[in-house]
C-alpha positions as CSV (number, residue, x, y, z in Angstrom):
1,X,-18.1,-20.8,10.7
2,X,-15.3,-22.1,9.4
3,X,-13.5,-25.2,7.9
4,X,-9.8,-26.1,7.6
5,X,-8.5,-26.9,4.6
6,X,-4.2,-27.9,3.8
7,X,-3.6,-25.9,6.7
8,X,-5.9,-23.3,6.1
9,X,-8.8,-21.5,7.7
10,X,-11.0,-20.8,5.4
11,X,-14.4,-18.6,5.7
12,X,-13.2,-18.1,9.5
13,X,-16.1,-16.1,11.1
14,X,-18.4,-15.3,14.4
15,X,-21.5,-17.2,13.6
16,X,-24.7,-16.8,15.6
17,X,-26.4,-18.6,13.0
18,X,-27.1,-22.0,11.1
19,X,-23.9,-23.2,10.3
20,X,-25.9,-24.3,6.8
21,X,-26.9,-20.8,6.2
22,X,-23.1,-20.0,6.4
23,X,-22.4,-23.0,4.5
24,X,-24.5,-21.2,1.5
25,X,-23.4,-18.2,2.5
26,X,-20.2,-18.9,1.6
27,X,-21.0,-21.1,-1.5
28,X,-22.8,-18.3,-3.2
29,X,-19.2,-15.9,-3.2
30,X,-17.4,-18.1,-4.6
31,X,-17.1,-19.3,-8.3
32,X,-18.5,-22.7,-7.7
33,X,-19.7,-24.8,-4.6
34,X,-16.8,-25.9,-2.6
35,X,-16.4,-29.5,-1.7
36,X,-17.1,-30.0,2.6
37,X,-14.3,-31.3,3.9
38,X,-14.8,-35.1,5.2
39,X,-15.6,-35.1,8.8
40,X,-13.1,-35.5,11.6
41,X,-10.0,-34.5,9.2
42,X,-9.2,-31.0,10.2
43,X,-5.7,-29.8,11.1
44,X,-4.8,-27.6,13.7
45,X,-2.8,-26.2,16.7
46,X,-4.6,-24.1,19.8
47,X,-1.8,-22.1,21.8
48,X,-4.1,-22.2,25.0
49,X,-3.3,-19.4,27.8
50,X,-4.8,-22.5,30.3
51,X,-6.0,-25.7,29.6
52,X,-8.3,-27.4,31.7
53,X,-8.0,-31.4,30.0
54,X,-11.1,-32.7,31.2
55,X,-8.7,-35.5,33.7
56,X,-6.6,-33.7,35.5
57,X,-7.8,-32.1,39.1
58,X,-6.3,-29.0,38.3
59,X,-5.8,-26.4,34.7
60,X,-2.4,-25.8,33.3
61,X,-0.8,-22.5,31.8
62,X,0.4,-22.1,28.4
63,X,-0.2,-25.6,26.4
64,X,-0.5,-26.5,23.0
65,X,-2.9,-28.5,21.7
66,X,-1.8,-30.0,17.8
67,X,-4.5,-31.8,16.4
68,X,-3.7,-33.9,12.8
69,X,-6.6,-35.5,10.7
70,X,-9.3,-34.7,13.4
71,X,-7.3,-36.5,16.2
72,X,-5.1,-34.8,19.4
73,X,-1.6,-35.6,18.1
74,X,0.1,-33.9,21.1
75,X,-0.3,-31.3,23.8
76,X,2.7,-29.7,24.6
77,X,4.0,-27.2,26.9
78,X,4.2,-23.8,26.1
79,X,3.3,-21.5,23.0
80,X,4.4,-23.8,19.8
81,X,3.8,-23.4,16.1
82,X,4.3,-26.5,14.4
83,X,4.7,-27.0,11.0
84,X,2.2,-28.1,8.7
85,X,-0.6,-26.6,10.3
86,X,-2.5,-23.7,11.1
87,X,-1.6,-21.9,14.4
88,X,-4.9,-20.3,16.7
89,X,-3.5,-18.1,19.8
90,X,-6.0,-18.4,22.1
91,X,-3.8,-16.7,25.0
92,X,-6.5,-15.0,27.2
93,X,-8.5,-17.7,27.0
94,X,-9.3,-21.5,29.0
95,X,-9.4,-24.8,26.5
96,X,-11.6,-27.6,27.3
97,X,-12.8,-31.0,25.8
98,X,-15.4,-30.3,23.6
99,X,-18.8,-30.7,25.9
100,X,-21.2,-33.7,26.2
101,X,-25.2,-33.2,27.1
102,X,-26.0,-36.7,28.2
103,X,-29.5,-36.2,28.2
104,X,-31.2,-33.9,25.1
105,X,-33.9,-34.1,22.6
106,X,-32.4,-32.4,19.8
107,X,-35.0,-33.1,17.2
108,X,-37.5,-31.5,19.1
109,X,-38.0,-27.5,20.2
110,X,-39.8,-26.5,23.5
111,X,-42.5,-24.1,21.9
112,X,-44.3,-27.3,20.1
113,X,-45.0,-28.5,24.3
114,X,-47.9,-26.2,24.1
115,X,-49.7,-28.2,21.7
116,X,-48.3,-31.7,21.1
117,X,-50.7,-32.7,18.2
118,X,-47.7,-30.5,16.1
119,X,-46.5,-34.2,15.5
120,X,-49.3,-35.9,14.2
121,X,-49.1,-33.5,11.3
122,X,-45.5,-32.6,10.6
123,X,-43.6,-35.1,8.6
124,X,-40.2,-36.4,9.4
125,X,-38.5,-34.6,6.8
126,X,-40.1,-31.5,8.2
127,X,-39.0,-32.4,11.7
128,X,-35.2,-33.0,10.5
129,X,-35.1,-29.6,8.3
130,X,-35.9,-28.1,12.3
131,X,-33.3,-30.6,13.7
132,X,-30.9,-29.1,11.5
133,X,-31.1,-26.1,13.1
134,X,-31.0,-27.5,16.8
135,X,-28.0,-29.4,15.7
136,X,-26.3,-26.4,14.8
137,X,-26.8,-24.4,17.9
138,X,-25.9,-27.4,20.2
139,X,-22.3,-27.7,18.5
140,X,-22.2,-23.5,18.4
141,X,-22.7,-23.6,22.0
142,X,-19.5,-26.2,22.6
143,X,-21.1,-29.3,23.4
144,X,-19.9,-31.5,20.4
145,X,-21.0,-34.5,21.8
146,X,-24.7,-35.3,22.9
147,X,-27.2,-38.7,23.6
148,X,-30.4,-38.2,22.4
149,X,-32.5,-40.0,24.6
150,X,-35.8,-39.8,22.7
151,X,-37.9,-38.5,19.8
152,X,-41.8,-38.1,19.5
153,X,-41.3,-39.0,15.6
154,X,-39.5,-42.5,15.2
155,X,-35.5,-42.2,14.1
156,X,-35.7,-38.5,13.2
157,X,-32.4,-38.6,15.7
158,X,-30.9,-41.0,13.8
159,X,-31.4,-39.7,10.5
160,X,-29.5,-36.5,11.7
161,X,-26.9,-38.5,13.5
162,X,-26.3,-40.0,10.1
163,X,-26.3,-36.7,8.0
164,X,-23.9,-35.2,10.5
165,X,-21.7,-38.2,10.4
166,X,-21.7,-38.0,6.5
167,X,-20.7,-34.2,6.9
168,X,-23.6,-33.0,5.7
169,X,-25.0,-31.4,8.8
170,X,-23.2,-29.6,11.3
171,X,-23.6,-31.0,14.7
172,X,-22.6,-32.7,17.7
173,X,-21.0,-36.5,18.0
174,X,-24.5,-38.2,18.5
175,X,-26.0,-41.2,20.4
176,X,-29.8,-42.1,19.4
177,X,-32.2,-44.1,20.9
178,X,-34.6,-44.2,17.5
179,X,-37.5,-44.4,19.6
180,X,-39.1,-44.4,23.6
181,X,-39.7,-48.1,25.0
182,X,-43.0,-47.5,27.1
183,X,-45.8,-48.3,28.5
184,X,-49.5,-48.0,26.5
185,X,-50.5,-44.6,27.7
186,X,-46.8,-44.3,29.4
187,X,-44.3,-41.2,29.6
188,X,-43.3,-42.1,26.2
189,X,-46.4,-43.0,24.7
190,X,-47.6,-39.8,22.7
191,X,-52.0,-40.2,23.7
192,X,-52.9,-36.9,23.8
193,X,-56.7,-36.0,25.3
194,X,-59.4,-36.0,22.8
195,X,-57.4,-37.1,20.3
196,X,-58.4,-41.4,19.9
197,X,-56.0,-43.6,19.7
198,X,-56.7,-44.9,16.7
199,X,-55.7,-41.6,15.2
200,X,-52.6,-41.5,16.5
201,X,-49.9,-42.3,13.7
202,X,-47.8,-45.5,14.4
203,X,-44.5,-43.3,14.2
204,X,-45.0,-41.7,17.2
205,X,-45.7,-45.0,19.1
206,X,-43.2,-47.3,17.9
207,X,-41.7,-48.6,20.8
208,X,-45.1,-48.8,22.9
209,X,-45.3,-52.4,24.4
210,X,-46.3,-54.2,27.4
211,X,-44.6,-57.5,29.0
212,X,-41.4,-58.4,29.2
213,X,-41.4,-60.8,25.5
214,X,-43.0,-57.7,23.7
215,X,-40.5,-55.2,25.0
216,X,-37.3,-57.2,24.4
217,X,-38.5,-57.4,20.7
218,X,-39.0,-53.5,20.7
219,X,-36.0,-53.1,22.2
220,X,-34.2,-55.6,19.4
221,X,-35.4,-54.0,16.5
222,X,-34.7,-50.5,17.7
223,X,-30.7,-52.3,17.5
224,X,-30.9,-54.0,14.5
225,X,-32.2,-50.7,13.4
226,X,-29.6,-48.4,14.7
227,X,-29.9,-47.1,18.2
228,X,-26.6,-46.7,19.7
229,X,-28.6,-47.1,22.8
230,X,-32.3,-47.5,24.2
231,X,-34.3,-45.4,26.7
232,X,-37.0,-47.1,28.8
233,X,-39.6,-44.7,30.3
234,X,-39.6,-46.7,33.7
235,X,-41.6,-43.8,35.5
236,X,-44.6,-41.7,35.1
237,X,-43.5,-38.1,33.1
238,X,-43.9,-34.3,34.0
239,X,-44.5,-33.5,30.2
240,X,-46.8,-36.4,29.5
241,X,-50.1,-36.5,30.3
242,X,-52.2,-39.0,33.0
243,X,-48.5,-39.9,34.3
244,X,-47.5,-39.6,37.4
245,X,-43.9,-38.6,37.8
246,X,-44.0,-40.5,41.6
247,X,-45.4,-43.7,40.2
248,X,-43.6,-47.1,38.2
249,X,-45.0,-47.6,35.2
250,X,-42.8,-50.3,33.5
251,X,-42.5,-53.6,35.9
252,X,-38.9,-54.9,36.8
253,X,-39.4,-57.9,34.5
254,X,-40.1,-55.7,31.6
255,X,-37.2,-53.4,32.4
256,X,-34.1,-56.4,33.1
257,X,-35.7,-57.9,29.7
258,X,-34.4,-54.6,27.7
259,X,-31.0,-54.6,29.3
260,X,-30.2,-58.2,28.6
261,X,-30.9,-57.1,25.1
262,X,-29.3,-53.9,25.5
263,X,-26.2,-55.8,27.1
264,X,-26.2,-58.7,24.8
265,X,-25.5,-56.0,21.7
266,X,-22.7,-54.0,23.4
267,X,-25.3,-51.3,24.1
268,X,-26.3,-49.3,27.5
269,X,-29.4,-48.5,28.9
270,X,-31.0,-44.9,29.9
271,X,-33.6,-45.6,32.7
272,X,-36.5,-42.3,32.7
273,X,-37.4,-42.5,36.2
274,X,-38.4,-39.9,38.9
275,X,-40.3,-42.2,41.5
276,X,-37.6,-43.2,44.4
277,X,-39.1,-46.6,43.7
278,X,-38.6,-46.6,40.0
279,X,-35.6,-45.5,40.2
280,X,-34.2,-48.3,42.3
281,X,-35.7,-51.0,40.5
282,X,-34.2,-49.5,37.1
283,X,-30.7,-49.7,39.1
284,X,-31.6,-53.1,40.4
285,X,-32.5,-54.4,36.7
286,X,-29.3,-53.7,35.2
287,X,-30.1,-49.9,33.6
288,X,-26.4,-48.0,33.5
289,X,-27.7,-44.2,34.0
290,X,-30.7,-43.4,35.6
291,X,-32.3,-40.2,33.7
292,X,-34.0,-37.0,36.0
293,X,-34.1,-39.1,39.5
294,X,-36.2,-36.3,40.5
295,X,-37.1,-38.1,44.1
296,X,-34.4,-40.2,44.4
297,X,-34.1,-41.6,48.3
298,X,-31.3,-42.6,50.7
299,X,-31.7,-45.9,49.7
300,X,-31.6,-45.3,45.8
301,X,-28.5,-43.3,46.4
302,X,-27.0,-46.1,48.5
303,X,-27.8,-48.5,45.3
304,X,-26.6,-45.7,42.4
305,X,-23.4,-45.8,44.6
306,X,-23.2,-49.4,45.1
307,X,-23.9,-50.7,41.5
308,X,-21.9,-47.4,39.8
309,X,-24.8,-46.2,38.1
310,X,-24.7,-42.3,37.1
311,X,-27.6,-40.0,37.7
312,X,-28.5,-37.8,34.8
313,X,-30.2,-35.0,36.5
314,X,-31.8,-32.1,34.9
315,X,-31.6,-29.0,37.6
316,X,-32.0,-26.2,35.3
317,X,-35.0,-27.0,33.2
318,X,-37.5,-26.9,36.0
319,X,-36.7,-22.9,36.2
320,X,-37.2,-22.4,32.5
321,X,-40.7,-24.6,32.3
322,X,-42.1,-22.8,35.0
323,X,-41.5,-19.2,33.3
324,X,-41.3,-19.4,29.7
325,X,-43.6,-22.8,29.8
326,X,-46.3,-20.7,31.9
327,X,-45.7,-17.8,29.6
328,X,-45.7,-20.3,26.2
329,X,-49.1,-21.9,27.7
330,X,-48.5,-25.1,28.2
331,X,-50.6,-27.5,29.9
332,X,-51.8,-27.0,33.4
333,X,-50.8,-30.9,34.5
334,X,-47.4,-30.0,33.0
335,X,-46.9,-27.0,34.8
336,X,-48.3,-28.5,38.1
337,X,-46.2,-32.0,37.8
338,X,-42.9,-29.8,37.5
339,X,-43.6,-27.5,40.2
340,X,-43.8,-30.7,42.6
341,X,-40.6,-32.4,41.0
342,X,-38.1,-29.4,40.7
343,X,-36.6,-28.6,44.3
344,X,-36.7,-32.0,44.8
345,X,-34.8,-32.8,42.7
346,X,-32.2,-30.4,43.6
347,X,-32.3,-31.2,47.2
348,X,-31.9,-34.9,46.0
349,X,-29.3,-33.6,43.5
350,X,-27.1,-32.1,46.7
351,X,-27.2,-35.1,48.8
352,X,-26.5,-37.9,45.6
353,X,-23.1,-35.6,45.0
354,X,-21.8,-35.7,48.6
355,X,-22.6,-39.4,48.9
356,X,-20.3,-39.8,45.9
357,X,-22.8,-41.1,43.4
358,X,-21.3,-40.0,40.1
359,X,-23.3,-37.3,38.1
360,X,-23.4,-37.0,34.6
361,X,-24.0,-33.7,33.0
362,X,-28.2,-34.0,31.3
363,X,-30.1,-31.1,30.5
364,X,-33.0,-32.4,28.8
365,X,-32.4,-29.7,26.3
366,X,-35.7,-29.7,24.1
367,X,-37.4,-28.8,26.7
368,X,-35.7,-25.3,26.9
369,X,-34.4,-24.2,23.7
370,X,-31.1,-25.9,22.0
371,X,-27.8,-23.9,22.4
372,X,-28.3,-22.8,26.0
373,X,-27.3,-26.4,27.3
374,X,-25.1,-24.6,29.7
375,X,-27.1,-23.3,31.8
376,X,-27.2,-25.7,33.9
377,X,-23.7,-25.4,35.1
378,X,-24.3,-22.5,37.8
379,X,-27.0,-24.5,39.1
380,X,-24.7,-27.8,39.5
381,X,-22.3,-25.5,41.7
382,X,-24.8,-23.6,43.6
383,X,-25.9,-27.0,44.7
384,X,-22.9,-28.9,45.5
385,X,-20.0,-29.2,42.9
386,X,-17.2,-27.5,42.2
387,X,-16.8,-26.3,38.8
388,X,-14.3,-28.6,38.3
389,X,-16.4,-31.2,39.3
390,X,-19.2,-30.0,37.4
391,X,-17.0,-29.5,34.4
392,X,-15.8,-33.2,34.4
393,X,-19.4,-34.4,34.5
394,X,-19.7,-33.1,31.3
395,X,-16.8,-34.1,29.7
396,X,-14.7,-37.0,31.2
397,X,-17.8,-38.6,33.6
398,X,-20.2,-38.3,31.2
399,X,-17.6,-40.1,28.3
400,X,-17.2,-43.1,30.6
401,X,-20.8,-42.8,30.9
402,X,-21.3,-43.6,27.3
403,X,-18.8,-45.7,26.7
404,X,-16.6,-43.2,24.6
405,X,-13.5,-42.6,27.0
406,X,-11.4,-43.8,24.5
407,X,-12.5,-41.3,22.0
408,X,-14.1,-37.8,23.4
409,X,-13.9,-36.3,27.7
410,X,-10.3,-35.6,27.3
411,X,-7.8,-33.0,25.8
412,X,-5.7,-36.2,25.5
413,X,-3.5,-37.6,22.6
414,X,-5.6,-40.2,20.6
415,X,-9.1,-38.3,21.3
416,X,-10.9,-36.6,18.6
417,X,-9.9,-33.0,18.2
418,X,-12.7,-31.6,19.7
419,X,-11.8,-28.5,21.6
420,X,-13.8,-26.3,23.0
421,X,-12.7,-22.0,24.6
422,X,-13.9,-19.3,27.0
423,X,-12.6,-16.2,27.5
424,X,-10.8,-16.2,30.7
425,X,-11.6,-18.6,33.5
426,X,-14.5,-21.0,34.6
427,X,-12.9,-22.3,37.1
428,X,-13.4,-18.6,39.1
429,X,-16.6,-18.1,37.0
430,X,-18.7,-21.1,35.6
431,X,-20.8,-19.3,33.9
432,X,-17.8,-18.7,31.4
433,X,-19.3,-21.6,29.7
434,X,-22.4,-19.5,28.2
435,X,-20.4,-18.2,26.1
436,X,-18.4,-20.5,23.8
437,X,-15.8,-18.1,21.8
438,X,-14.3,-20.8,19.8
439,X,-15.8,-24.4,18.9
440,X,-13.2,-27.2,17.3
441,X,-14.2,-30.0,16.3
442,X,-12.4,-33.2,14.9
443,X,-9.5,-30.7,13.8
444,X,-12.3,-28.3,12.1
445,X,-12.8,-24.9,13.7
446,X,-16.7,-24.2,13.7
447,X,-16.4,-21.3,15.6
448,X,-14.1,-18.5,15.9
């Protein structure tokens, strides 16, 4: 870990882990507890041996990147030092934008799957002190941007988007949803077998509702109380129980009443949806990213295409439920429901890229442990893209996606300074990108 301070790294270090345990690592050698730097403030140049800018079609050699006060000033040609800053050479290695996971549960960690009553006992507070940690591995791993698309335990993401923001947390840029919008007994609805419903705690089914007038008022108050966007659970889940992944479970009506809300506030709209019918009627009803599209059809392709919706699909996780999941215990309807969605998906994965629907990079990290987000990358190529491709769907793509082009995706002048590097080239070898040597982030090195 390490911070920039008047044009000096300070505490520069490998970190494997917490970035707050370093924090008080660091605070207990010195005389007294230093003062974190504000957010987004850092100063630095990166003398890149290539540069891949998250835009362009192709990487350059030897560039420059001078970030000032957490934004790109410049990126230059060749091997500069300029003044007033501190100089990194990162010759031998490829810069990137800092990476963006369109589609995680950071406040949550896969083991808890096995039994889900974990969250009828454990307070928020307990759940944040955990999402500290996941926070910390995320930005580690180089994707400082994520969306968190949903939390069992109402606005635990948006209490640790607002402690990262504050710079007291290290972590990723964040979008929260606060809370699912879903069915009674839906995806996102946390009724758990022989547990009654009446002793389910109201956090963990805040945004249950059903009809289109009780859904846009769920979906108002999760704006007025902070969500940066909101997630509608328009399909059956794998991890959920009773669903079925195959089958609608919130109408039309009840979807196209949270995007005019959505809409109305500036915001987007996440559609969860596996069923090929779900999935067009989310795309029909306004939603802007469809989220696993696990049996997506010709037609629903056609329409993703047509109406420039992105599909956020999850092609690693299936691999890492079906091992470590079976191995963890989870449930047997879990197990089953993502054996029948996972090559599927895939397959539907492979035709949706060669059609030209765009593909936004969403690795439902949560459900396989935070800080490994890129593994999904070989999977994307082995299936279709090209690592340049796949690398722009996690950094450009997925910025428009959000509706943050104008501020992360690109090693550009005017983005934040959030620059991520690999030891030689991903463009030959995309599993470069498991292994993050050097994470910046609004002009503050994290990782070095």
């Amino acid at each position: 870990m390490a911070t920039a301070r008047g044009g000096v790294i300070i505490g520069a270090m490998k970190v494997v882990t917490p970035i707050v345990t370093a924090l008080a690592a660091l605070a207990c050698a010195c005389a007294s507890t230093p003062v974190p730097d504000p957010p987004d403030s850092g100063s630095i140049a990166l003398q890149c041996g290539t540069l891949i800018d998250g835009v362009a079609d192709t990487a350059r050699a030897d560039a420059t990147v001078v970030i000032r006060n957490g934004r790109i000033a410049s990126v230059e040609p060749g091997r500069r030092a300029p003044r007033g800053v501190r100089v990194l050479d990162l010759a031998g290695y490829t810069c990137l934008p800092g990476l963006i996971d369109m589609h995680t549960h950071i406040t949550e960690r896969p083991e808890d799957t096995s039994d889900l009553r974990v969250y009828f006992r454990r307070t928020q507070a307990e759940q944040l002190a955990l999402s500290r940690e996941f926070a910390a591995a995320t930005l580690l791993a180089g994707f400082t941007t994520v969306r968190n698309v949903g939390t069992y335990i109402a606005w635990t993401d948006r209490a640790l988007r607002d402690a990262i923001n504050r710079g007291e947390v290290a972590g990723p840029r964040m979008q929260v949803v606060g809370y699912y919008l879903t069915i009674p007994g839906g995806g996102g609805d946390l009724l758990i077998p022989g547990v009654a419903e009446a002793d389910t705690p109201a956090e963990v089914r805040m945004g249950v509702a059903r009809g289109a007038a009780a859904f846009r008022a769920k979906a108002q108050a999760a704006i007025d109380g902070g969500a940066d966007l909101l997630k509608v659970i328009a399909s059956g889940a794998v991890l959920a129980y009773g669903g079925v992944p195959g089958e609608p479970e919130m109408t039309p009506e009840e979807i196209a009443a949270v995007v005019v809300v959505a809409h109305a506030a500036g915001r987007k709209v996440a559609a969860h949806a596996h069923g090929a019918r779900s999935i067009k009627e989310a795309i029909l009803a306004g939603a802007d990213t469809i989220e696993h599209a696990s049996l997506i059809d010709d037609e629903g392709i056609a329409l993703a295409r047509e109406h420039h919706v992105a599909l956020s699909m999850d092609v690693y996780n299936g691999d890492y439920i079906d091992t470590e999941g079976r191995r963890q215990g989870w449930p047997e309807e879990f197990l089953r429901k993502n054996a029948e969605t996972t090559e599927a998906q895939r397959q539907g994965f492979t035709r949706a890229h060669a059609a030209g629907v765009a593909i936004v990079y969403g690795t439902d990290a949560g459900v396989y442990p935070h800080g490994l987000n890129a593994r999904q990358f070989p999977i994307m190529v082995e299936r279709g893209m090209t690592p340049m491709e796949a690398i722009k769907s996690a950094t450009s793509v997925a910025a428009q996606y959000m509706g943050w082009s104008d501020r992360v995706g690109a090693v550009t002048p005017g983005h934040y300074g959030d620059v991520i590097a690999v030891r030689g080239d991903p463009l030959a070898d995309i599993r470069r990108l498991q292994d993050v040597a050097v994470v910046v982030k609004g002009g503050q090195l994290f990782k070095h």
